[in-house]
Structure formats: structure tokens, C-alpha cells
NUVEXLUM-960724 format. One record per residue (C-alpha): residue number from 1; residue in one letter; x negated, y negated, z. Coordinates in Angstrom, 2 decimals, padded with zeros to 5 digits. Layout:
<atoms>
ATOM,NUM,a,X,Y,Z
...
</atoms>
This chain:
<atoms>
ATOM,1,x,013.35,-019.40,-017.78
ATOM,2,x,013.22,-018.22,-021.87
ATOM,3,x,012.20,-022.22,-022.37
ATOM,4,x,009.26,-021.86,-019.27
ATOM,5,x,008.38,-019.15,-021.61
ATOM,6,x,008.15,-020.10,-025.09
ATOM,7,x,006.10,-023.71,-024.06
ATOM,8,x,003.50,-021.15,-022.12
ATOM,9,x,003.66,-018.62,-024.70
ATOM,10,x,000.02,-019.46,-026.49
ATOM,11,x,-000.97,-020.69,-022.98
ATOM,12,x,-001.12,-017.24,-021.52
ATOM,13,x,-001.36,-014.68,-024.55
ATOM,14,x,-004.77,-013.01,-026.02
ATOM,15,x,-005.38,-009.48,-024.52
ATOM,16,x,-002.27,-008.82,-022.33
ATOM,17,x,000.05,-009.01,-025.27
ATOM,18,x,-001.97,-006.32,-027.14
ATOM,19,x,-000.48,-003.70,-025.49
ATOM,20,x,002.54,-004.97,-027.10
ATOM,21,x,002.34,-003.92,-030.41
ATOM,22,x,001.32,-001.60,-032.86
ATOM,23,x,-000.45,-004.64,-035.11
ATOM,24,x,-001.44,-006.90,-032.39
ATOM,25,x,-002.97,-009.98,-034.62
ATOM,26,x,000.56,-010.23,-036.52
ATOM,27,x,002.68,-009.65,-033.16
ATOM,28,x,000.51,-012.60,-031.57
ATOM,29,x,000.72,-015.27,-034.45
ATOM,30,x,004.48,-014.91,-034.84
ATOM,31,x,006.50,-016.92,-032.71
ATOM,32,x,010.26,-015.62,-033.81
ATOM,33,x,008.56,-012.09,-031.92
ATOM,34,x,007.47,-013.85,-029.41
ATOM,35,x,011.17,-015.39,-028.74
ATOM,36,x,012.85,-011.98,-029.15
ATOM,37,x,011.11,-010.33,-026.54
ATOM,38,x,013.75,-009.76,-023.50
ATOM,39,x,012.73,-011.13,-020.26
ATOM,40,x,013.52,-010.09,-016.95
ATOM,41,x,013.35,-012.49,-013.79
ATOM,42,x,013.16,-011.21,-010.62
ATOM,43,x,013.45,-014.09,-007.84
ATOM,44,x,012.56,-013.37,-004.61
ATOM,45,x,013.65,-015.38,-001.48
ATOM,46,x,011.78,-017.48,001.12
ATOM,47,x,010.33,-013.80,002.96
ATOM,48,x,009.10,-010.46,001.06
ATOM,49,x,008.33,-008.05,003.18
ATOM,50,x,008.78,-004.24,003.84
ATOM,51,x,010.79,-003.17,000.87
ATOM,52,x,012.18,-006.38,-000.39
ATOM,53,x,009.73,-005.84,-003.51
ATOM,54,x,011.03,-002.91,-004.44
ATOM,55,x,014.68,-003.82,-003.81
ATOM,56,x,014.76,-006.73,-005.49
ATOM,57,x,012.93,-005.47,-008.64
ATOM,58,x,014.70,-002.74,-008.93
ATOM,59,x,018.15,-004.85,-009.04
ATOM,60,x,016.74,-006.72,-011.97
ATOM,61,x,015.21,-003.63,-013.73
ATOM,62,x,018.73,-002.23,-013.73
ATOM,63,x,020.79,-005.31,-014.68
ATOM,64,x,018.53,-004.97,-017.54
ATOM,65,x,018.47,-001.51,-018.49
ATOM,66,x,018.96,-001.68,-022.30
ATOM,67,x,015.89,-003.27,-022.83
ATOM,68,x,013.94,-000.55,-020.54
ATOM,69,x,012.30,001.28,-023.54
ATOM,70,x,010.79,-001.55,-025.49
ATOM,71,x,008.46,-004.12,-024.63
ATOM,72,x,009.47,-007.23,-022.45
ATOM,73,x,008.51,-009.68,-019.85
ATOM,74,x,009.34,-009.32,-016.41
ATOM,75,x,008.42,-012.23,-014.18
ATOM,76,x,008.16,-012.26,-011.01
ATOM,77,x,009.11,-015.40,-009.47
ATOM,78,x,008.52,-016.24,-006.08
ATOM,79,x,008.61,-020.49,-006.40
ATOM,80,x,011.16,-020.25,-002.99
ATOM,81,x,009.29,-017.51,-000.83
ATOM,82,x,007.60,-019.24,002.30
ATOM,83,x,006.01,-016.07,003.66
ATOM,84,x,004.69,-012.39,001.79
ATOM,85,x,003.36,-009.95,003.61
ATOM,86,x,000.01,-008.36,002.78
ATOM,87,x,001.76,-004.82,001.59
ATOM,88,x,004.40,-006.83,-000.35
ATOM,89,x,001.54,-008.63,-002.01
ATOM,90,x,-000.40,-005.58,-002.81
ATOM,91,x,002.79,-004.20,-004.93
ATOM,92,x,002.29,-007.12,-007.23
ATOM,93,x,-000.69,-005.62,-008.13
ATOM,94,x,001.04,-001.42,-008.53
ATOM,95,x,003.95,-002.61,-010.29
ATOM,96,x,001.19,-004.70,-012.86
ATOM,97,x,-000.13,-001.30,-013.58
ATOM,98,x,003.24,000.54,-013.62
ATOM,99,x,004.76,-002.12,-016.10
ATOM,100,x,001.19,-002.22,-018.25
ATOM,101,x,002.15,001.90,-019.23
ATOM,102,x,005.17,000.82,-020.22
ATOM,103,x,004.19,-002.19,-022.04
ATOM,104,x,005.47,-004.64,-020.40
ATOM,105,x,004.64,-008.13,-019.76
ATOM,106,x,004.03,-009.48,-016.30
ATOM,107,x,004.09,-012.65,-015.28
ATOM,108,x,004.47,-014.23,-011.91
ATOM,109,x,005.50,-017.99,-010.90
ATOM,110,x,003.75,-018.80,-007.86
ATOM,111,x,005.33,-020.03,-004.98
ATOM,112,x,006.04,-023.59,-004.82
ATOM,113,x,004.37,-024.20,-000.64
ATOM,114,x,000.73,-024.54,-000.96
ATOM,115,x,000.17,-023.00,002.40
ATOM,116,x,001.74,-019.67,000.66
ATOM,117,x,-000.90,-020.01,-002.57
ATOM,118,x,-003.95,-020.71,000.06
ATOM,119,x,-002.93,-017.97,002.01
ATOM,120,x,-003.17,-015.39,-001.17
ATOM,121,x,-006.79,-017.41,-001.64
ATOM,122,x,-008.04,-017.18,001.87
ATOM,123,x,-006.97,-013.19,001.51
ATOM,124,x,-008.86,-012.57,-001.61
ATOM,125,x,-005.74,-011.41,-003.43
ATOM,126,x,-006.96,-012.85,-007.05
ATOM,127,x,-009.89,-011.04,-006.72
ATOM,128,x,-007.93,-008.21,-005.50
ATOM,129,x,-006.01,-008.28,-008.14
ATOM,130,x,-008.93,-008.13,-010.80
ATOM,131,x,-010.69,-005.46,-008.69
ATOM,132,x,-007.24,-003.08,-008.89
ATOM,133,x,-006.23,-004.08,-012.57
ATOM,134,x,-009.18,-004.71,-014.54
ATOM,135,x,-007.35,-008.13,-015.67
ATOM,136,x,-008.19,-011.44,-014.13
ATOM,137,x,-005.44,-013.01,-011.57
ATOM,138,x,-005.04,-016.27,-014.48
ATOM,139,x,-003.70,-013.63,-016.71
ATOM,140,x,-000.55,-013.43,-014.74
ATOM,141,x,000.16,-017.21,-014.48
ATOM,142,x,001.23,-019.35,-017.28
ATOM,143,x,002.70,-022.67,-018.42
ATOM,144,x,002.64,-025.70,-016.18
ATOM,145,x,001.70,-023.06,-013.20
ATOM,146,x,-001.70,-022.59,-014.50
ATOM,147,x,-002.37,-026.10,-012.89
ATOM,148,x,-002.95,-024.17,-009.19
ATOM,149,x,-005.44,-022.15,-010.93
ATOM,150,x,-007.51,-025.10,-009.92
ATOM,151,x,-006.41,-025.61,-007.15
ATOM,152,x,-008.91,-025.59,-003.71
ATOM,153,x,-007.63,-024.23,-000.29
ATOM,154,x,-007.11,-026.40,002.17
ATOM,155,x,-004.84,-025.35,004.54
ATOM,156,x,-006.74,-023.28,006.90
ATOM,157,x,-010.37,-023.62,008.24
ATOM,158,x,-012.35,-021.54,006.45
ATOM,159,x,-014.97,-022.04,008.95
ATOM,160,x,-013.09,-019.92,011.43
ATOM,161,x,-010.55,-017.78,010.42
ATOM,162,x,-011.14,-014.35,009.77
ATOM,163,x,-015.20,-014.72,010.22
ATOM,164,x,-016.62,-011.98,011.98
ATOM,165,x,-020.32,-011.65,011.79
ATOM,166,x,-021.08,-008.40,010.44
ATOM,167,x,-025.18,-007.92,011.77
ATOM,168,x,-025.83,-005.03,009.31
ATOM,169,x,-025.10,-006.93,005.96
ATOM,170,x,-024.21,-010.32,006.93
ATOM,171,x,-023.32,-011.45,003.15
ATOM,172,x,-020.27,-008.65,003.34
ATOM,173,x,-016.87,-009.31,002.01
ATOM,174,x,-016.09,-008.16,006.15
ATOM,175,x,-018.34,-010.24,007.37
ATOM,176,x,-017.05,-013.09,005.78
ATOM,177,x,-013.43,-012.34,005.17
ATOM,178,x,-013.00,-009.24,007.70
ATOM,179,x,-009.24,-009.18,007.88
ATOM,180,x,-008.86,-010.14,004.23
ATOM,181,x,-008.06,-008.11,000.80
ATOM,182,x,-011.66,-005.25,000.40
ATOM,183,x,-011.98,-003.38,-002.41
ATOM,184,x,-014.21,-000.05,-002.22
ATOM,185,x,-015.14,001.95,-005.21
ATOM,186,x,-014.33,005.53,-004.24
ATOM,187,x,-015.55,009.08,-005.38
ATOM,188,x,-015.38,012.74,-003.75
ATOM,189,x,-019.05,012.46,-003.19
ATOM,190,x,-018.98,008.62,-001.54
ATOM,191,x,-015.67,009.00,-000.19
ATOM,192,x,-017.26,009.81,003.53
ATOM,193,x,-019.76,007.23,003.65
ATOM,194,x,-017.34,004.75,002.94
ATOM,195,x,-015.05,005.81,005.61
ATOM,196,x,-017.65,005.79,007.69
ATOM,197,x,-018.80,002.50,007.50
ATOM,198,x,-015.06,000.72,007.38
ATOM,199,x,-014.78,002.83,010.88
ATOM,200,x,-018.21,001.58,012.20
ATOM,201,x,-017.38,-002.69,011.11
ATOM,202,x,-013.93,-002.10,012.71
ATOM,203,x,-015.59,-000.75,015.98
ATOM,204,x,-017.53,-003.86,016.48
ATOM,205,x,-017.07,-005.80,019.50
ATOM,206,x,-015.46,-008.64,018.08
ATOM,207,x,-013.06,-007.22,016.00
ATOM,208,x,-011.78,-004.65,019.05
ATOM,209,x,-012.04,-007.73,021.57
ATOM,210,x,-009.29,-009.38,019.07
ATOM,211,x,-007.21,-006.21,018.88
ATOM,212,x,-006.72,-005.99,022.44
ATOM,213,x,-005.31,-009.10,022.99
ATOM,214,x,-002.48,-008.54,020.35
ATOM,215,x,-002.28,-004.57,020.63
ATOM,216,x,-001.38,-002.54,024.04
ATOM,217,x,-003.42,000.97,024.43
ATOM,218,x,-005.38,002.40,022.38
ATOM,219,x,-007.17,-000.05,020.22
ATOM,220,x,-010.31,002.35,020.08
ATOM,221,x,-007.93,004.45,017.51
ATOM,222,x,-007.39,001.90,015.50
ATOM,223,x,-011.12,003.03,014.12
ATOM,224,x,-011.28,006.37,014.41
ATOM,225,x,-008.03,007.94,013.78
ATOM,226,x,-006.32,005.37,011.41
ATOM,227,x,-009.09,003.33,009.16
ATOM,228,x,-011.16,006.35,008.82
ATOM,229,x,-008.60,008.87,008.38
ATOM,230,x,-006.61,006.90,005.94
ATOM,231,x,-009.36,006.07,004.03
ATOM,232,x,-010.77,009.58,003.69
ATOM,233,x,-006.94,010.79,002.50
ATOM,234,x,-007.63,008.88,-000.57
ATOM,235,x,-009.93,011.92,-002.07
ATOM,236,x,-006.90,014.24,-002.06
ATOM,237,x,-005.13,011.85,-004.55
ATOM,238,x,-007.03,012.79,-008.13
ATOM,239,x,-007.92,010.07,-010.70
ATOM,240,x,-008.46,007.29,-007.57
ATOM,241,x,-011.30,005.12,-008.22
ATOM,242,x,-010.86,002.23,-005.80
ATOM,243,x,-009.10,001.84,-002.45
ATOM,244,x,-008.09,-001.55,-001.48
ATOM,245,x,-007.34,-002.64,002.27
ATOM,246,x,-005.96,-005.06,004.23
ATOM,247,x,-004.79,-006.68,007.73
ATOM,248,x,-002.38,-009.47,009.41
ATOM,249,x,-001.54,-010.34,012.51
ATOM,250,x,000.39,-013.50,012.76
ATOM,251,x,-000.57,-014.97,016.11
ATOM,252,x,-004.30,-014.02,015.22
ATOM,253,x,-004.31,-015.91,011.93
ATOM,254,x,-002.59,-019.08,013.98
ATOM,255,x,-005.47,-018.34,016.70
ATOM,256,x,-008.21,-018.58,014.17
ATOM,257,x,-006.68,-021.52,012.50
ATOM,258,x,-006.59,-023.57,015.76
ATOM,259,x,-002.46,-024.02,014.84
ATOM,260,x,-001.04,-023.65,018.38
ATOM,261,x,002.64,-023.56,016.67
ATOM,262,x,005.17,-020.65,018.01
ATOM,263,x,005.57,-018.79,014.92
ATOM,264,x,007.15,-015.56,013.92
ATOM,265,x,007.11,-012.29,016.24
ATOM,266,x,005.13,-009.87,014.02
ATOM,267,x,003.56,-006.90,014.27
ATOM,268,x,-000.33,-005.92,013.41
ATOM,269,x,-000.16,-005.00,009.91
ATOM,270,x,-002.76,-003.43,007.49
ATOM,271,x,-002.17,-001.37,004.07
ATOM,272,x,-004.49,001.50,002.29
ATOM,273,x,-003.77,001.63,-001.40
ATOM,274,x,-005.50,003.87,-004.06
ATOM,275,x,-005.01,004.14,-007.62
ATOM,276,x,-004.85,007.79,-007.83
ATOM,277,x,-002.07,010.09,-008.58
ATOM,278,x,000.82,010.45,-006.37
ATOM,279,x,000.88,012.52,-003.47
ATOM,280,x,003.59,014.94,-004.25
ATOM,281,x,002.46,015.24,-007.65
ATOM,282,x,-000.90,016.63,-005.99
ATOM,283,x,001.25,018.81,-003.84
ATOM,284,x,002.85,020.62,-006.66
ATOM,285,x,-000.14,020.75,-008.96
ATOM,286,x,-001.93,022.71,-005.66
ATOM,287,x,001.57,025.02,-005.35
ATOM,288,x,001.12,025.53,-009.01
ATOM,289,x,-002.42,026.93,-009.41
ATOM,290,x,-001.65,028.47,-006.13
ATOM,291,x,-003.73,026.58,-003.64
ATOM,292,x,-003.54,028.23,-000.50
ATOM,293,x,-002.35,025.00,001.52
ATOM,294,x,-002.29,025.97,004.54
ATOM,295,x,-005.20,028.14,004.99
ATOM,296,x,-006.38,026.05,007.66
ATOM,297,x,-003.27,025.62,009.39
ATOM,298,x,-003.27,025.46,012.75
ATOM,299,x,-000.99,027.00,014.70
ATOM,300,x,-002.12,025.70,018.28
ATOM,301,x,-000.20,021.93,016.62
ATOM,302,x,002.85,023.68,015.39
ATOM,303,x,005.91,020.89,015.65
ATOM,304,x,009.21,019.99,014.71
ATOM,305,x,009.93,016.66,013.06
ATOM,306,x,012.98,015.42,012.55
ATOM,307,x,013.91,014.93,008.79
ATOM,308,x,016.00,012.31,007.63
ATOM,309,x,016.63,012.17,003.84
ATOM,310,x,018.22,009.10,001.85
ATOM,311,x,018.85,009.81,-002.00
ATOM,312,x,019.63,007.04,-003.75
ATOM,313,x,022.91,007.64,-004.71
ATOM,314,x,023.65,008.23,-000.86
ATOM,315,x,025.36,011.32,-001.76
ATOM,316,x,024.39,013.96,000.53
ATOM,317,x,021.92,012.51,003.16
ATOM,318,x,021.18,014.80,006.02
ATOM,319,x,019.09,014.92,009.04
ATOM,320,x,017.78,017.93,010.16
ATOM,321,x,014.88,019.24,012.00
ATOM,322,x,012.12,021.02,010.34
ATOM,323,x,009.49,023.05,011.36
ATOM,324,x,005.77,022.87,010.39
ATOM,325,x,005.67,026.63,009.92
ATOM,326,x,007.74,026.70,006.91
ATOM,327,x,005.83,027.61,003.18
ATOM,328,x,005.19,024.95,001.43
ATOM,329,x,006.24,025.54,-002.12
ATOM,330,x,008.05,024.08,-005.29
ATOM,331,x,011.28,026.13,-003.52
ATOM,332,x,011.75,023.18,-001.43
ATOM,333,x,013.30,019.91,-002.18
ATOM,334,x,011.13,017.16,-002.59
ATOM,335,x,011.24,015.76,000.55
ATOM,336,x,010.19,018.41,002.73
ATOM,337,x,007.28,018.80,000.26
ATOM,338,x,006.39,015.22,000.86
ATOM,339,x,006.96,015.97,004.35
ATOM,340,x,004.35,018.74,004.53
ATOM,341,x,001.39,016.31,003.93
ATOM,342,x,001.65,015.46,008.01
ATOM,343,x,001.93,019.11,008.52
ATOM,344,x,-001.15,020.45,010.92
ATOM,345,x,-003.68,022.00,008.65
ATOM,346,x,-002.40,021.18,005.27
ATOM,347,x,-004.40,020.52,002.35
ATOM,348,x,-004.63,020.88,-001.15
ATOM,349,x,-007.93,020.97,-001.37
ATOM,350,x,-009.16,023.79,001.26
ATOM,351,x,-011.71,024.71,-001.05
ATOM,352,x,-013.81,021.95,000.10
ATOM,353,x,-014.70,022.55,003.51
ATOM,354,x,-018.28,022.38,002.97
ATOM,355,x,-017.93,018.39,002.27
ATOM,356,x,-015.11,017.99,004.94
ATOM,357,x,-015.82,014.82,007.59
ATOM,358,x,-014.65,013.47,010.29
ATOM,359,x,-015.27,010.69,012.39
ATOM,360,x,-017.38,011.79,015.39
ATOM,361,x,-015.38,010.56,018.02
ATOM,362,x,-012.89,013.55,017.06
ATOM,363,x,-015.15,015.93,017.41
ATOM,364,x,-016.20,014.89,021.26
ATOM,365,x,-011.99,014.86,022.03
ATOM,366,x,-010.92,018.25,020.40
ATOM,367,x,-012.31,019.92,017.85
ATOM,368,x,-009.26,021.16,016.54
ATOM,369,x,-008.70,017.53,015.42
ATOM,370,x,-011.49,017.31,012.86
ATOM,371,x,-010.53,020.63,010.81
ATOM,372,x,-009.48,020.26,007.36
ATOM,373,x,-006.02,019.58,006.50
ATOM,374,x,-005.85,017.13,009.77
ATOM,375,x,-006.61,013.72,008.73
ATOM,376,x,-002.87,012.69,008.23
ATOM,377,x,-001.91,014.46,011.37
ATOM,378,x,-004.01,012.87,013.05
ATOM,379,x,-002.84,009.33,011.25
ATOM,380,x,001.04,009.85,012.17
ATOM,381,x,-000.02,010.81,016.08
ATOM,382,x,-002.25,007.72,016.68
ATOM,383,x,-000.29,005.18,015.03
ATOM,384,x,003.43,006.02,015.87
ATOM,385,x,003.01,008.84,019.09
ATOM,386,x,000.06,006.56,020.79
ATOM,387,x,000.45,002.99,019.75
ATOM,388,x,003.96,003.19,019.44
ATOM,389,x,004.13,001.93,015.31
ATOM,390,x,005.12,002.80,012.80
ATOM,391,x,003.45,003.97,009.09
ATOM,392,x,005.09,003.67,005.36
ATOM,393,x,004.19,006.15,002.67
ATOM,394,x,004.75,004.32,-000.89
ATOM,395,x,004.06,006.94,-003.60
ATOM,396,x,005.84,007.88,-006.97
ATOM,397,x,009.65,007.80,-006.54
ATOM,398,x,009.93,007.85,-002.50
ATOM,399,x,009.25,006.20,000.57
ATOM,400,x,008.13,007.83,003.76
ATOM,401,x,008.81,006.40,007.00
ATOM,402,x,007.19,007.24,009.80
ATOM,403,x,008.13,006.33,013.66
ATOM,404,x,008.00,007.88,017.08
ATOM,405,x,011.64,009.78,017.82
ATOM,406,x,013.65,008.09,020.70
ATOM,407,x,013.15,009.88,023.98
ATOM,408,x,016.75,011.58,024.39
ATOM,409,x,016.76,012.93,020.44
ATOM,410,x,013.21,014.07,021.10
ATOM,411,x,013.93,016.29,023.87
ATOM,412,x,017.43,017.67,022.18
ATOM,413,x,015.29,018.57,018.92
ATOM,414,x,011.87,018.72,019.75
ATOM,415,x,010.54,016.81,017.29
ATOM,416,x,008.24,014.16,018.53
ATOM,417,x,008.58,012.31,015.09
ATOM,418,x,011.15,010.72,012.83
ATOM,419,x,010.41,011.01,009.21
ATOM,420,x,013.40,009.02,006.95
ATOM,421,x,012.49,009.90,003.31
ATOM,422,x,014.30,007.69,000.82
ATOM,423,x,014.58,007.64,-003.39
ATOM,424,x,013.33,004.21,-004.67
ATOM,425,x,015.82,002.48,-007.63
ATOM,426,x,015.43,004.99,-010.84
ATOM,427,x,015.00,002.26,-012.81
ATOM,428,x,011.92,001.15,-010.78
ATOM,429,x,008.80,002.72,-012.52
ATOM,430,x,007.22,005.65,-010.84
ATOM,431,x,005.12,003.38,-007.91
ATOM,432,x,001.28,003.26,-009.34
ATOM,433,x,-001.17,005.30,-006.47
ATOM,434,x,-000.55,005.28,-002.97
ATOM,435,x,000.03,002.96,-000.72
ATOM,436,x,000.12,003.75,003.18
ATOM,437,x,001.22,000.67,005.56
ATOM,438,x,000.83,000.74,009.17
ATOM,439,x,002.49,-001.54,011.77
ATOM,440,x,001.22,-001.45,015.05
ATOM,441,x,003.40,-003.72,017.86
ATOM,442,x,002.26,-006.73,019.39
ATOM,443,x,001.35,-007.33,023.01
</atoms>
């Protein structure tokens, strides 16, 4: 690995390494620097998915501790891995921007099956990449493995797969790529609009024809209730700037591709990610200029859910049930503060009613549904209480798990959720924006 290295060293340099060092032009044009800087590789196996990234970064990270507070490389080598998922892939791209504060290096070896590279190209993760980092995809490859960057794709039909025709803009990234990596500049005062029209392309026709012959129920939700609401969360998280998105669903992708193989048994999957701060950390900076959070709260949705918590150093877990009515303030632990984001009627910005949207369709159901302080609410109940999923919150120093409660435990506790809250690695870096992943069963 230190010889892959040193020969790519001048191959792969220029900007990146200026975060490096206080006197960037002598840090680049000396090579005995260049040679002391630690590396860390992180190999992953033949499948990444759920929280393999994290896991298996955060092993490395703390095998190499020492070097945590200085500069270093940590690649990210995934030459053996025959299948990524879409929210695995997008965490390439947070911990990039996690390691960059810290200045670090990344670098990433690419896996060795072509069909794994074309599948990142027919997703649009390089441009992804670019669009969430500011830092072109070839930045991260070096060496020898810069020959794929000229590589063309040419294992699936780009003809058919993922082409929807979009009849309002027919030159869209969705119209062309619909299930593939989008990338949507975001503001408080576009926010809407943009959830809006994300809701609109995925209540086309075509795209809920496909749904329904994957997904049981409710596909009309899938619009409604999860892209629109999920989207629209993003303006609670301050500092975000884009939102990126993304779906898979493996027997579609086979479908489109005319490969009439078996496969893997795989859920629906699609991610939300934004770049702005985490969400507990905008909890507790409402709590601490003393946002009245739950000024809309409803008490017509009042609930139970039941609370799992994992710390990482598995000392005291506990699983308890916990009511919506409860304050919300700094007294709690973290992860009933985390918690209270699914909470009916909680919001840390209640102040801005006046701009507050929903998608229509909520309105004509119940118009409790579309008051503000809802939206996630109303996310948790489509995706894991009607369609049966499940969702994953990825934010700062936790995940958030998300799933319908078995029917026995539901009716001992009355909570119609599970929530399983778990500390990532502390040697991971705090997790860079948000990222929510839904998984929705298959037929």
C-alpha cells in the first residue's frame, strides 16, 4: 500500500494536499514529507451496505489512533467489493468532507469488477461526488487506478435503464437518469418548490406503474409523504446548501437491463442527504435560545415509541417506552432528544409558519397532517407503519433506526414504533450533514 502510494504521489497531488500544510509549495515538492505521512487502509469486502462503512472505517480509524491529530491518508479500498449500495456510496462522499476538516487525505481504490465501476457511472456518483464536495471524482483516484478514469460503461444499456421521460423538461437529470444520483441546490426560500417538483416527477405514471410491481400498498406515499417530506426536512438543518438523492431496486435495475438472472432479494432503497448541520445539534441550539418546540404540538397524535438505546461501549443499553408528551430539553440524554424529531408537532423552527408547505394531497386526508412540526411524523408513519420499511437517520455521532414494533410488543407497550438509537465508533469523525435512508420491502 505505502509503495501504491509514493509511485502515485505526483500523480494525484496539486490542490487536495494544500490543506495539508501550513507552506503548501514546500510540503508538495518534498518527497521525504510526502513518505512520512501515515496512511490508513480501510478494505472493505465483496458487499457494503447498511453500516458496513461506518464499521469498517471506524476499525481502521482506531487501530490508528496515534496518528488521529495530524495529517494522513486514509484510503479507502474497495478492489474486492462486488456490490455497494447507493447509501453506502453516498458516505464516501460525508466522510470526504469529514476527513477534509481534519486534513486528511482521501483516497479510494476502485473496485476491481467493471460492472461495480459502471454501476457508480450509470448512477452519476462522480458527478455526485463533485456536486457534494466541490472536488472532482479524479481527485480521489490515483496511481495505476487513474486508468478507469477513462474508462466507458458498458455493462448496462443505457438506452433503457432508468429512462423515464420526464414531459415537462425532457433534458432533466430525472428524465434521463430518474432513479440515479440528483443533486438540488437548496435554500429556505426554494426549499418548497423543490419538494414540490421531486413529488410531482415521482407521481408520474411511469415511475408509480414501476413501484407497484416491486412495492405492496401504498405506492401513492411514496410521493407525498416520503420524497416530499424528506426533502422539505432538509431546511431545519442550518448551513445545507444541496440535497442529494437517490434510488435502487435490484430486480428493477435487472428489468431495465433486460438481465433475466435471479439475483439478490432486496428491498426498494433510496437516501436524502444534506450538507447541513446535524440534527441534534439544531435541537439543542433551538433548546438553547429557547425555541418553543413544541408549540405546535399536537396532542390529537400523542404516542408511545419504544426506545432502544445502544452506546458504544454497550454499557448500559436499555429499552424503554417513551412518551411524546415529555419536554424536550438539554435535561434529557441524547437520544431521547434525537428521538423527539418524530415527535407530533415538533420543530425548531415554529417561527416560520407563514412559509410552512405541504404537499396537497395531505391537506385533502387530514389537515392535522400538514401542520408544522409534522413532516417527519408523517415520514416514520408512511414508510415503516404503512409500507411496512424501515428508515435510517445518519447524523453526527448516532444512528437512528426506525421500524414498525412487532404486533405482541406493540399492544404490551403501546408504542406503534421501534426506535434503536446507537453511538457510531468515537474515533469515526462526527458524520458530515444528514443522511436519511429508507427501505421499503419488495413484492
Amino acid at each position: 500500500m505505502i509503495d501504491f502510494l509514493r509511485s502515485s504521489y505526483y500523480a494525484t497531488c496539486s490542490e487536495t494536499w494544500e490543506h495539508m500544510s501550513q507552506t503548501s509549495q514546500a510540503f508538495l515538492g518534498d518527497k521525504d514529507i510526502a513518505h512520512s505521512i501515515p496512511v490508513v487502509p480501510i478494505e472493505f469486502g465483496h458487499g457494503v451496505a447498511g453500516d458496513a462503512f461506518d464499521d469498517l472505517v471506524g476499525i481502521e480509524l482506531e487501530r490508528h489512533q496515534a496518528t488521529a491529530q495530524f495529517p494522513r491518508v486514509c484510503v479507502l479500498d474497495f478492489r474486492e467489493t462486488r456490490w455497494i449500495d447507493i447509501a453506502s456510496t453516498q458516505r464516501i462522499s460525508a466522510f470526504y468532507l469529514a476527513a477534509r476538516k481534519r486534513n486528511w487525505m482521501t483516497l479510494v481504490r476502485p473496485p476491481r469488477l467493471k460492472k461495480v465501476r459502471d454501476h457508480w457511472r450509470l448512477w452519476r456518483f462522480p458527478a455526485a461526488f463533485e456536486a457534494a464536495t466541490d472536488t472532482p471524482f479524479s481527485r480521489l483516484i490515483a496511481g495505476d487506478d487513474r486508468s478507469i478514469l477513462n474508462e466507458q460503461q458498458s455493462t448496462y444499456d443505457e438506452r433503457r435503464i432508468l429512462r423515464i421521460h420526464d414531459g415537462h423538461d425532457p433534458h432533466s437529470l430525472r428524465s434521463s437518469n430518474f432513479w440515479g444520483f440528483v443533486s438540488e441546490k437548496i435554500s429556505p426560500t426554494n426549499l418548497p418548490s423543490v419538494a414540490s417538483k421531486q413529488a410531482d416527477l415521482w407521481s408520474m405514471d411511469d415511475v408509480q406503474d414501476l413501484l407497484k410491481k416491486y412495492i405492496a400498498g401504498r405506492v401513492d406515499y411514496i410521493p407525498t409523504r416520503v420524497v416530499f417530506e424528506a426533502i422539505f426536512n432538509a431546511t431545519k438543518h442550518p448551513g445545507a446548501s444541496v440535497i442529494q438523492t437517490a434510488s435502487y431496486h435490484d430486480k428493477l435495475a435487472r428489468m431495465k437491463a433486460q438481465d433475466k438472472s435471479e439475483g439478490r432479494k432486496s428491498d426498494f432503497v433510496m437516501f436524502f442527504w444534506d450538507n447541513g448541520r446535524s440534527i441534534l445539534s439544531t435541537i439543542d441550539d433551538a433548546i438553547s435560545r429557547q425555541v418553543e418546540l413544541k408549540r405546535h404540538y399536537l396532542q390529537d397524535f400523542e404516542r408511545n415509541y419504544l426506545l432502544k438505546f445502544r452506546p458504544w461501549d454497550k454499557e448500559n443499553p436499555y429499552k424503554n417506552p417513551v412518551n411524546s408528551s415529555i419536554d424536550v430539553d438539554l435535561d434529557l440524554p441524547d437520544e431521547v432528544r434525537l428521538l423527539s424529531v418524530l415527535f407530533p408537532g415538533v420543530s425548531t423552527k415554529p417561527e416560520m409558519e407563514s412559509i410552512h408547505q405541504t404537499h396537497p394531497a395531505l391537506n385533502e386526508l387530514d389537515e392535522r397532517l400538514t401542520r408544522r412540526g409534522m413532516g417527519l411524523f408523517v415520514l416514520a408513519n408512511a414508510v415503516a407503519e404503512v409500507l411496512g420499511g424501515s428508515l435510517e437517520f445518519r447524523t453526527g455521532r448516532h444512528y437512528m433506526h426506525v421500524k414498525k414494533t412487532k404486533p405482541q410488543t406493540a399492544e404490551r407497550t403501546g408504542a406503534p414504533l421501534e426506535i434503536l438509537v446507537s453511538e457510531t465508533n468515537p474515533y469515526l469523525p462526527d458524520f458530515e450533514g444528514n443522511l436519511i435512508t429508507i427501505r421499503i420491502p419488495s413484492v
